[in-house]
C-alpha positions in Angstrom: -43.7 -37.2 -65.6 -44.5 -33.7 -64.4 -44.0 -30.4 -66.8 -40.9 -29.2 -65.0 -39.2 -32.6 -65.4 -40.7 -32.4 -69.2 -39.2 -29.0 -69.9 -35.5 -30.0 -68.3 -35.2 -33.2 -70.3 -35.9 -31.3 -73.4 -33.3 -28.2 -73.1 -30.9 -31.1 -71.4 -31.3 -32.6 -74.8 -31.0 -29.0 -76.6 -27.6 -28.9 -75.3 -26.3 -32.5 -75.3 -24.0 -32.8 -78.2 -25.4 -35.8 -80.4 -24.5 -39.5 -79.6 -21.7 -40.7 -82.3 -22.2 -43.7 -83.8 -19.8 -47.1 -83.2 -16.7 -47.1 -85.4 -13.4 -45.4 -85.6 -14.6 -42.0 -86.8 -17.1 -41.7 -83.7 -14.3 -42.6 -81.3 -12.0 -39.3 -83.6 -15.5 -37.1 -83.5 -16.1 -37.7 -79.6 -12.1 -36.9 -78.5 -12.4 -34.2 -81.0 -15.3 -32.3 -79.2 -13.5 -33.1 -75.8 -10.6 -31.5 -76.6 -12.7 -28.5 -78.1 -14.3 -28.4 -74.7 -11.4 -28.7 -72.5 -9.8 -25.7 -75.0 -12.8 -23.4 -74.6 -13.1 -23.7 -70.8 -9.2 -22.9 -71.1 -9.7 -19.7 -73.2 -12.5 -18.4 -71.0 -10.4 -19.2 -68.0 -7.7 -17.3 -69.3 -9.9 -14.3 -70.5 -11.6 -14.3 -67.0 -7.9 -14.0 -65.4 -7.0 -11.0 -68.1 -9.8 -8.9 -67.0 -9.2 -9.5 -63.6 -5.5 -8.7 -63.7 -6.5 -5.1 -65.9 -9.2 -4.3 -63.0 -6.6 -4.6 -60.5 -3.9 -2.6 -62.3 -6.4 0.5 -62.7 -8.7 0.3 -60.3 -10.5 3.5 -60.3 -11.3 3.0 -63.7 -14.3 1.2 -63.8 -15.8 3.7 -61.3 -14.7 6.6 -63.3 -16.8 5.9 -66.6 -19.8 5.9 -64.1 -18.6 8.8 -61.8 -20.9 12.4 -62.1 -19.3 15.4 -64.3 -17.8 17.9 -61.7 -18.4 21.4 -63.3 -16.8 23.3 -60.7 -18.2 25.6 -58.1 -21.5 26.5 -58.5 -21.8 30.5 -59.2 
């Protein structure tokens, strides 16, 4: 096994939520993280499509806050 394959396995396991066991309450624990999932990529879905719809409403916006100061005509 090489070091890159090393290193993935480990953050793979980092982020793997943890095996449930046999037995009812693994079965309730499992559908529960599903659903918590499923609701999460929901909410960021929905946020993603709020910001989107406000950048199109006022456009300029976003390029204002970055936009120079004009002081007016130079004397």
């Amino acid at each position: 096994m090489t070091l890159t394959q090393t290193t993935r396995r480990m953050a793979q396991d980092l982020f793997r939520a943890p095996a449930a066991e046999k037995g009812t309450d693994a079965t309730k624990l499992r559908e529960f993280r599903m659903r918590l999932q499923l609701k999460t990529r929901e909410l960021k879905l929905t946020e993603r499509q709020d910001r989107q719809e406000k950048r199109v409403l006022r456009p300029g916006l976003s390029r204002a806050v970055f936009a120079p100061a004009h002081n007016g005509p130079a004397a």
